[in-house]
ROFISE-989943 format. One record per residue (C-alpha): residue number from 1; x, y, z; residue in three letters. Coordinates in steps of 0.1 Angstrom, whole numbers, plus 5000, padded with zeros to 4 digits. Example, Ala and Ser with C-alpha at 12.3 -4.5 7.8 and 13.67 -1.06 7.14 Angstrom:
+------+------+------+------+--------+
| guro |    x |    y |    z | kolkol |
+------+------+------+------+--------+
|    1 | 5123 | 4955 | 5078 |    ALA |
|    2 | 5137 | 4989 | 5071 |    SER |
+------+------+------+------+--------+
This chain:
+------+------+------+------+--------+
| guro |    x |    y |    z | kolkol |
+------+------+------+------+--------+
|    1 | 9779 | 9725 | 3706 |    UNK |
|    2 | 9784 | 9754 | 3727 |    UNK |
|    3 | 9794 | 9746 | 3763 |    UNK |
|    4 | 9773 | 9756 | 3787 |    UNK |
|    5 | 9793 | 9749 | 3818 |    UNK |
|    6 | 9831 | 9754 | 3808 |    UNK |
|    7 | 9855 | 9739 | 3833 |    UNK |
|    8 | 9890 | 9724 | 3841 |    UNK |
|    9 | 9901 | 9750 | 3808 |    UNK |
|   10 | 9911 | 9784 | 3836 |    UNK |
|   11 | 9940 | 9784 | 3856 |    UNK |
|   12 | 9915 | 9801 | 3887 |    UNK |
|   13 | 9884 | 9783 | 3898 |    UNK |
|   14 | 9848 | 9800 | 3890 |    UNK |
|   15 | 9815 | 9798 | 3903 |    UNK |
|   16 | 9788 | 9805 | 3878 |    UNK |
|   17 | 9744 | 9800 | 3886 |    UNK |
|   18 | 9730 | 9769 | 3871 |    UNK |
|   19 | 9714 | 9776 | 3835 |    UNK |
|   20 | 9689 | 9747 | 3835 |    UNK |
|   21 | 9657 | 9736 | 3856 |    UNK |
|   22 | 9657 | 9711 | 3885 |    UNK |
|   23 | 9626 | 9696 | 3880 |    UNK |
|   24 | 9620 | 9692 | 3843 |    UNK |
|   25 | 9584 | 9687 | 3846 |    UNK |
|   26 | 9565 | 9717 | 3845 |    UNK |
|   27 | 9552 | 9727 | 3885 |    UNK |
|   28 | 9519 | 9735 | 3871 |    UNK |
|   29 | 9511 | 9692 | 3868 |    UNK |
|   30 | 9527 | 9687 | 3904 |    UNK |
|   31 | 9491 | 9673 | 3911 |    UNK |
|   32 | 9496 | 9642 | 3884 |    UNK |
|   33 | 9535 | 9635 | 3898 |    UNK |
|   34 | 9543 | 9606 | 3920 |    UNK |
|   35 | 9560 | 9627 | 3948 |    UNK |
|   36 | 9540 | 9653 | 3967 |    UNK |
|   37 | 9545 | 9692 | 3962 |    UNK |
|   38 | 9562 | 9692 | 3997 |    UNK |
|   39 | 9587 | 9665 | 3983 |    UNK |
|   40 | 9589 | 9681 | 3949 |    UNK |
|   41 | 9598 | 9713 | 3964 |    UNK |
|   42 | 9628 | 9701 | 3991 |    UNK |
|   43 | 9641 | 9687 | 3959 |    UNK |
|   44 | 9640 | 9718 | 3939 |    UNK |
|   45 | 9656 | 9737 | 3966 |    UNK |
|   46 | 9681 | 9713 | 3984 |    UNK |
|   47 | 9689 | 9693 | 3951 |    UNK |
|   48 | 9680 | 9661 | 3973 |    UNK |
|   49 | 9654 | 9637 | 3985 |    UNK |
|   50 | 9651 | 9608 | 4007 |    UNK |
|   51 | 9622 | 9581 | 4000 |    UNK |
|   52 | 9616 | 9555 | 4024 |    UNK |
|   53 | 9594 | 9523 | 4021 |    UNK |
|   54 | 9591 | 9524 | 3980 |    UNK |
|   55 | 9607 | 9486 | 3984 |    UNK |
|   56 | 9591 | 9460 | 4005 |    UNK |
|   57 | 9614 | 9441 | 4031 |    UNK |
|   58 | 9614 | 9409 | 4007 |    UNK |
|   59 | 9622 | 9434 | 3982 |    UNK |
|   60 | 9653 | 9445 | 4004 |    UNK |
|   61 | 9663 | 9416 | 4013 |    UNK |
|   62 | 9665 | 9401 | 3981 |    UNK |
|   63 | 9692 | 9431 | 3967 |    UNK |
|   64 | 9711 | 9426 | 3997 |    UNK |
|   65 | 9717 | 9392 | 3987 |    UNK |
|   66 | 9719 | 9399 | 3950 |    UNK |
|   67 | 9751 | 9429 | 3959 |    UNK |
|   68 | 9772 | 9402 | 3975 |    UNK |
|   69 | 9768 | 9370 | 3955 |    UNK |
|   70 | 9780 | 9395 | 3929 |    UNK |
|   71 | 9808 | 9404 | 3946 |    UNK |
|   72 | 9818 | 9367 | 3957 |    UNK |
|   73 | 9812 | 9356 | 3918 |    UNK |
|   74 | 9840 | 9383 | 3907 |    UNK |
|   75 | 9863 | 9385 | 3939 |    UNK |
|   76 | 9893 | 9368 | 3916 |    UNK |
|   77 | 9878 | 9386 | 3882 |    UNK |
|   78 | 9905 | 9406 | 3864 |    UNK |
|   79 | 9883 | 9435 | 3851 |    UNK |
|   80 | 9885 | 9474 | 3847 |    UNK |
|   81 | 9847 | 9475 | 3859 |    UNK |
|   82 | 9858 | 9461 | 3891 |    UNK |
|   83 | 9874 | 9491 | 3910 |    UNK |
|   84 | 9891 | 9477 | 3940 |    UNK |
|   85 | 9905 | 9496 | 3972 |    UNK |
|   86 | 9937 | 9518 | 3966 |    UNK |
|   87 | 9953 | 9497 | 3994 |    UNK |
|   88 | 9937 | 9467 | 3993 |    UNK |
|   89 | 9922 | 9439 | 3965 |    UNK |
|   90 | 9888 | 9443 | 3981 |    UNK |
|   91 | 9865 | 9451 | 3953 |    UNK |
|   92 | 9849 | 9487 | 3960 |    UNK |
|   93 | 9830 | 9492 | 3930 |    UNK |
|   94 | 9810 | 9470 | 3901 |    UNK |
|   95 | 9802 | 9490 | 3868 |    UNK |
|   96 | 9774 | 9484 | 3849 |    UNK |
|   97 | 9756 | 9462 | 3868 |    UNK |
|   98 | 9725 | 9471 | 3848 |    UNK |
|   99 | 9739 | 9461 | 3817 |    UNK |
|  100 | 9758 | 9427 | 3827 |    UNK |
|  101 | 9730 | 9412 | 3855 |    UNK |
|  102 | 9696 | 9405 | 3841 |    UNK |
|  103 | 9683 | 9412 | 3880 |    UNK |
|  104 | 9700 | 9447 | 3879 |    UNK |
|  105 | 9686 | 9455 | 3846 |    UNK |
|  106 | 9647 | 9451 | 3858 |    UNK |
|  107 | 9657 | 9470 | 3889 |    UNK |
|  108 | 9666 | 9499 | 3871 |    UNK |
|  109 | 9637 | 9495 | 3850 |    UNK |
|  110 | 9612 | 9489 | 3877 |    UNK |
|  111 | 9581 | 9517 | 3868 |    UNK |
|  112 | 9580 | 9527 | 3904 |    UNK |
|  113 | 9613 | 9545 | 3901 |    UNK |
|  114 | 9609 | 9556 | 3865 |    UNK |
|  115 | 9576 | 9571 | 3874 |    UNK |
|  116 | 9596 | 9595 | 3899 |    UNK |
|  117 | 9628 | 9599 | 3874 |    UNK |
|  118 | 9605 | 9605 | 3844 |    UNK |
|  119 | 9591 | 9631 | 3861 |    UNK |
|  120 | 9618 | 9650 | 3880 |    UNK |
|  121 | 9638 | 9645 | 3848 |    UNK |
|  122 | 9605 | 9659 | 3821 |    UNK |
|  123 | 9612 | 9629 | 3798 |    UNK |
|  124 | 9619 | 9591 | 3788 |    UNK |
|  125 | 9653 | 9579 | 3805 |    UNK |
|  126 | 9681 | 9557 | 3800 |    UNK |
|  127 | 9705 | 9545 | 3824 |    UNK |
|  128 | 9740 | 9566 | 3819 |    UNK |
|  129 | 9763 | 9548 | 3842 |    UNK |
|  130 | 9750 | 9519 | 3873 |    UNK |
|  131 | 9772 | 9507 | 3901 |    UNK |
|  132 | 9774 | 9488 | 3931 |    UNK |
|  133 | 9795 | 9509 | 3958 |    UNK |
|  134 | 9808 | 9483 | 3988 |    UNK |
|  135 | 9821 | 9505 | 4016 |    UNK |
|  136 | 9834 | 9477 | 4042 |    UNK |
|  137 | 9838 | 9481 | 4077 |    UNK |
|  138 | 9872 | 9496 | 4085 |    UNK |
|  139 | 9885 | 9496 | 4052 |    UNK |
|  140 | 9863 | 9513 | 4033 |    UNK |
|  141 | 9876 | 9546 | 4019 |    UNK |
|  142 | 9862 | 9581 | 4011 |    UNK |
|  143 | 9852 | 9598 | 3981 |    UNK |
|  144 | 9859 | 9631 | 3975 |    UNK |
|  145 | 9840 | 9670 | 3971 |    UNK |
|  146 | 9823 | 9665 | 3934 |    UNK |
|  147 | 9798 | 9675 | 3911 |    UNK |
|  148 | 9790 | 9645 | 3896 |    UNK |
|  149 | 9780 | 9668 | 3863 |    UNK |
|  150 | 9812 | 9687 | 3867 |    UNK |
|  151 | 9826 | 9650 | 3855 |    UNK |
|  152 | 9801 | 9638 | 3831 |    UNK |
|  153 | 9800 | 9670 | 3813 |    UNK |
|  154 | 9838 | 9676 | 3809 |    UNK |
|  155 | 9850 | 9635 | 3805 |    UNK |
|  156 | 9815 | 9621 | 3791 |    UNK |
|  157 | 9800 | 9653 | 3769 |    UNK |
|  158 | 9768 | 9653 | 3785 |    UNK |
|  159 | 9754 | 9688 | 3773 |    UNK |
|  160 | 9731 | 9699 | 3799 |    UNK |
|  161 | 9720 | 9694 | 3839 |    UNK |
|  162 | 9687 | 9668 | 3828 |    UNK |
|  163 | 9699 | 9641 | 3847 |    UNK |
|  164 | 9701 | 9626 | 3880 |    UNK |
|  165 | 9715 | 9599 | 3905 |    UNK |
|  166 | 9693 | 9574 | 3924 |    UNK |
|  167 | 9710 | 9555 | 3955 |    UNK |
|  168 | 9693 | 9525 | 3969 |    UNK |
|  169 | 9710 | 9519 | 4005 |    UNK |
|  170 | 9717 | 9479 | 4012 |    UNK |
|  171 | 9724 | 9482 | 4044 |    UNK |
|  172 | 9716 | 9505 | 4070 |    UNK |
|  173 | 9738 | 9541 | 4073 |    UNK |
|  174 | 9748 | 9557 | 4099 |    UNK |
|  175 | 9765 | 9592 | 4106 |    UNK |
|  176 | 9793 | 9575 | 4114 |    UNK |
|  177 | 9799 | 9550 | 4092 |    UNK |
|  178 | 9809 | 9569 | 4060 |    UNK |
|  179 | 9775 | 9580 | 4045 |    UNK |
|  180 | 9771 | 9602 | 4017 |    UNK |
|  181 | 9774 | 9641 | 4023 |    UNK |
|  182 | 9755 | 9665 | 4006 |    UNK |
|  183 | 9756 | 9704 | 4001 |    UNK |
|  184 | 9719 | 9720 | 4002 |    UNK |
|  185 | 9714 | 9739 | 3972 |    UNK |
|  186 | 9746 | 9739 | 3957 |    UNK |
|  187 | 9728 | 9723 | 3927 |    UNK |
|  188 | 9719 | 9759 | 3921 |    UNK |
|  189 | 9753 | 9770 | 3911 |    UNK |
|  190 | 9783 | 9753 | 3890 |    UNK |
|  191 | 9818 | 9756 | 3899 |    UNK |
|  192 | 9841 | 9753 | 3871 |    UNK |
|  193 | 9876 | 9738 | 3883 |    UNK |
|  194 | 9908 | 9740 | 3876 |    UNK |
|  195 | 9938 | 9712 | 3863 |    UNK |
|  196 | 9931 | 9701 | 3828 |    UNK |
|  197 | 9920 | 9664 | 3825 |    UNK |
|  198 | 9946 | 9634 | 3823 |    UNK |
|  199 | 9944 | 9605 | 3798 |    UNK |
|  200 | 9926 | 9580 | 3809 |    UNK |
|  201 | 9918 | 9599 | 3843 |    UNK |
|  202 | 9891 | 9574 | 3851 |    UNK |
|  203 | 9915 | 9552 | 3864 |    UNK |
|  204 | 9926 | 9570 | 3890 |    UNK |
|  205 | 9895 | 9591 | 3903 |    UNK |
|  206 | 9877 | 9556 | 3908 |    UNK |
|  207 | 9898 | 9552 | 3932 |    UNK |
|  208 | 9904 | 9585 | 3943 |    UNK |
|  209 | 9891 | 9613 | 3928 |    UNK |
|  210 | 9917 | 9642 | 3923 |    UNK |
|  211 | 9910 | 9663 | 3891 |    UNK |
|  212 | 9871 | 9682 | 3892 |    UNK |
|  213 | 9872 | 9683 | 3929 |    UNK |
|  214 | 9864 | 9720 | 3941 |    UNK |
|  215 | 9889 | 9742 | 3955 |    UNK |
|  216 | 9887 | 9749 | 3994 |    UNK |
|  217 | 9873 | 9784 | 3990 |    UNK |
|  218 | 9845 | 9778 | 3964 |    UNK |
|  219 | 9834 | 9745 | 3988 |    UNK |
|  220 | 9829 | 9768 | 4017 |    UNK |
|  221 | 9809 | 9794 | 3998 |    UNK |
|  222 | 9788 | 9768 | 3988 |    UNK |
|  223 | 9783 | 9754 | 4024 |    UNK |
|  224 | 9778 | 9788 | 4036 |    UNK |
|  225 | 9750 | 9795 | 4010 |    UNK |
|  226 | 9732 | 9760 | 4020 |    UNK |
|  227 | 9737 | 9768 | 4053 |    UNK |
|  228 | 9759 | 9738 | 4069 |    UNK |
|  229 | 9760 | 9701 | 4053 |    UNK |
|  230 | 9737 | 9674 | 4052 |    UNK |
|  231 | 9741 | 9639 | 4056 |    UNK |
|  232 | 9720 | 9612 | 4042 |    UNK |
|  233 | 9709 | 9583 | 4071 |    UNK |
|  234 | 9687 | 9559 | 4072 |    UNK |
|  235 | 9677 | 9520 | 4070 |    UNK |
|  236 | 9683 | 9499 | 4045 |    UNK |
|  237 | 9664 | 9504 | 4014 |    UNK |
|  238 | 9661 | 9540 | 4015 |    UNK |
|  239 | 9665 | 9559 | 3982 |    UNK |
|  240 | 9685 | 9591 | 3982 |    UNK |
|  241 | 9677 | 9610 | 3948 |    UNK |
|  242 | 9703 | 9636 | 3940 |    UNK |
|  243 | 9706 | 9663 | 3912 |    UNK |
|  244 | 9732 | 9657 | 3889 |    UNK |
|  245 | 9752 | 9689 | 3899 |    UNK |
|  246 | 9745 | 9686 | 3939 |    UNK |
|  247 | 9780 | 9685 | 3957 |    UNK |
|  248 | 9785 | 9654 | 3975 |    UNK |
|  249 | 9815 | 9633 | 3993 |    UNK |
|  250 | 9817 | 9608 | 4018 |    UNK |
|  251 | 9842 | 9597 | 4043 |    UNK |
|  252 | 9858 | 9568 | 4050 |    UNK |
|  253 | 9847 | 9538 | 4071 |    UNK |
|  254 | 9865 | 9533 | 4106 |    UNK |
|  255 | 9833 | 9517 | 4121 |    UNK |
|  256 | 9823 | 9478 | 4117 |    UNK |
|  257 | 9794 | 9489 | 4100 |    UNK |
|  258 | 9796 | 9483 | 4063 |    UNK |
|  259 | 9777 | 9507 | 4041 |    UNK |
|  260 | 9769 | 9493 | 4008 |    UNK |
|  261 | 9745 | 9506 | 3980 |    UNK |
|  262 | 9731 | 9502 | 3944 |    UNK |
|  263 | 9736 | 9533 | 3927 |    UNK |
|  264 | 9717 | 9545 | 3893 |    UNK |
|  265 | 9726 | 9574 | 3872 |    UNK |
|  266 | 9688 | 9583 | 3849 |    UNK |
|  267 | 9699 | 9606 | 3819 |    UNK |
|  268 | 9669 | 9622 | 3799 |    UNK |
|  269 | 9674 | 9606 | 3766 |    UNK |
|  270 | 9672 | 9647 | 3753 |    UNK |
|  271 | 9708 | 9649 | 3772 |    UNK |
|  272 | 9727 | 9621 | 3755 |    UNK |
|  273 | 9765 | 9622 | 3754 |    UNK |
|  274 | 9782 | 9642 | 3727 |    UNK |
|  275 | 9824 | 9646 | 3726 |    UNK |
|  276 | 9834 | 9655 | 3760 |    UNK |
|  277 | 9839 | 9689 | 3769 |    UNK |
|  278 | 9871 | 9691 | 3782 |    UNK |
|  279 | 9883 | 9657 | 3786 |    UNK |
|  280 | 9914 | 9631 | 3767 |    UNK |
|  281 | 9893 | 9609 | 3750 |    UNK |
|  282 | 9856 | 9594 | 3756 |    UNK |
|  283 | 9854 | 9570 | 3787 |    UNK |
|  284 | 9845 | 9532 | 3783 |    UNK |
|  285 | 9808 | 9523 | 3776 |    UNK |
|  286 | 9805 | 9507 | 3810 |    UNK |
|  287 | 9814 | 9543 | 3826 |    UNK |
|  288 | 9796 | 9564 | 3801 |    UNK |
|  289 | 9768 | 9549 | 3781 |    UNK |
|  290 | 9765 | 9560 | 3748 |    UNK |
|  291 | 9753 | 9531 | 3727 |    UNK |
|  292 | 9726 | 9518 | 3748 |    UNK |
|  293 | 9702 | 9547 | 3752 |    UNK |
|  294 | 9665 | 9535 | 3743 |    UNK |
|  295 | 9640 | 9548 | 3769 |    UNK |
|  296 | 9636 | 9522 | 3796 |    UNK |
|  297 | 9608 | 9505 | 3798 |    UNK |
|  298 | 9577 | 9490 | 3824 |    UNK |
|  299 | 9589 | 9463 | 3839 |    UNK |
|  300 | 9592 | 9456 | 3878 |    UNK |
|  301 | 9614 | 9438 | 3899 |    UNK |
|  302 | 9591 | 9413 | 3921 |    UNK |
|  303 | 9555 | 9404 | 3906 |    UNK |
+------+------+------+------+--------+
C-alpha cells in the first residue's frame, strides 16, 4: 500500500499538508448531523471540539466510580495493559477497557456518541485503542508533543487520517492541573519525524513518549500557524473530540487536583490497520485493534 504520510524513515524532519478530509461526511447534509454547522465548522478548522452536558450527572457519577473501582481491582495486577508511573507503581493507564469491562464496552457503544463519531468520521466505527488515563495529584506526569496518527500510522499501519479520539473528563480540569494541550489547526498539516522506530517502542512511550515527537522548530511553526495553544478545561463530564492528526501534550500534575479521563479512539472501519508503516513489529491487540473491528452497534449506557 502506498504510504501516504511517510515518517521516522529521513534523517531531517518534514512538514507536508494533510491529504484527507476532516469531516468525512459530506457538508452538504450538515442539516441531518447531530452537531450544529457552527460546531461542525470549529472542528473542521481547529481539529477540536468540546461538548458539554451529552451525560447526565447520574451518568457522571456513575463513570467516576466505575474509573477507580477499576483501578483498586488491579492496583497489585501484573499486566502490560496497566502502564504505571516511570517513578512510581501508581497505575497511570488501563488498556482496553472496552474490551475487558462489560460497562466500558456499552459506553463506547452508546448511540449518542456514535451518532457524532459516525458522522465526523462518514462511516460505521470500531473502537481502535480505549484507555483510562489517571493523572494524580502531584504525581501525575506529562505526555509529550504528538500526533496521535503520526503513531498509529507508522507502529499500527492505519492507512489514512479517518479516525478520531473522544475524551470523557472524570473529574473536573483545570489550567493548572495538567490538562490536555492542543495546537489549532495543525490537523491540517503532517509532520513526518525523524529516529527510526525501536522494538517494542510501546513500552517505553507509554510511559514517556520519545520517538514521533516533533522537532522544536516544526512545533513552533505549527503554533504560529494556529495562532497560540489551546487548552481544553472544563467540568467533569465534558467530551473533548480531537482529530486523529491534531498535536496535543499535556503537562504534569504539581496541583492536588487529580485529572482523570476515559479516553476512546473511533477508527472508520474503511481505515483498518494494515502492516505498520515504519514500525518493528505490529503492537499488541490491546494497543492496536485489529481483530475486533465489527461496526459498533446501538446500545446505551443508562436506560
Amino acid at each position: 500500500m502506498e504510504d501516504f504520510y511517510p515518517s521516522r524513515i529521513s534523517e531531517k524532519p518534514q512538514i507536508m499538508k494533510r491529504r484527507d478530509p476532516v469531516i468525512h461526511t459530506d457538508r452538504k447534509h450538515d442539516h441531518e448531523a447531530p452537531l450544529t454547522k457552527d460546531q461542525l465548522d470549529f472542528y473542521e478548522e481547529n481539529g477540536f471540539l468540546q461538548i458539554e452536558n451529552l451525560f447526565s450527572d447520574k451518568e457522571v457519577a456513575a463513570m467516576q466510580k466505575a474509573i477507580f473501582e477499576l483501578q483498586e481491582s488491579n492496583s497489585c495486577v501484573q499486566s502490560e495493559k496497566m502502564i504505571r508511573e516511570p517513578n512510581s507503581n501508581e497505575i497511570r493507564s488501563i488498556f482496553a477497557v472496552d474490551q475487558d469491562d462489560d460497562y466500558f464496552k456499552d459506553i463506547a457503544a452508546d448511540q449518542r456518541l456514535l451518532d457524532i463519531v459516525n458522522h465526523l468520521l462518514g462511516s460505521d466505527v470500531y473502537v481502535h485503542q480505549s484507555r483510562i488515563n489517571y493523572k494524580p495529584g502531584f504525581s501525575g506526569k506529562e505526555f509529550n508533543w504528538h500526533s496521535d496518527f503520526e503513531t498509529w500510522h507508522t507502529e499500527d499501519g492505519m492507512p489514512r487520517m479517518r479516525a478520531l479520539s473522544m475524551s470523557i473528563a472524570l473529574s473536573d480540569n483545570y489550567v493548572h492541573n495538567g490538562p490536555l494541550m492542543l495546537v489549532p489547526g495543525s490537523h491540517k498539516y503532517y509532520v513526518s519525524c525523524i529516529g527510526a522506530t525501536p522494538e517494542d517502542n510501546y513500552k517505553e512511550s507509554l510511559k514517556t513518549q520519545k520517538v514521533g515527537v516533533p522537532d522544536n522548530d516544526s512545533l513552533k511553526w505549527l503554533v504560529d500557524q494556529g495562532g497560540g495553544l489551546s487548552v481544553a478545561t472544563g467540568k467533569a463530564g465534558t467530551i473533548t473530540i480531537f482529530e486523529s492528526n491534531t498535536m496535543h501534550a499535556s503537562t504534569s500534575n504539581m496541583t492536588p487536583y487529580p485529572r482523570n479521563n476515559l479516553f476512546m479512539v473511533y477508527n472508520s472501519v474503511e481505515n483498518k490497520l494494515v502492516e505498520p508503516f515504519a514500525g518493528a513489529g505490529e503492537r499488541p491487540e490491546y494497543i492496536a485493534v485489529r481483530k475486533t473491528t465489527e461496526p459498533l452497534g446501538k446500545e446505551k449506557i443508562l436506560k
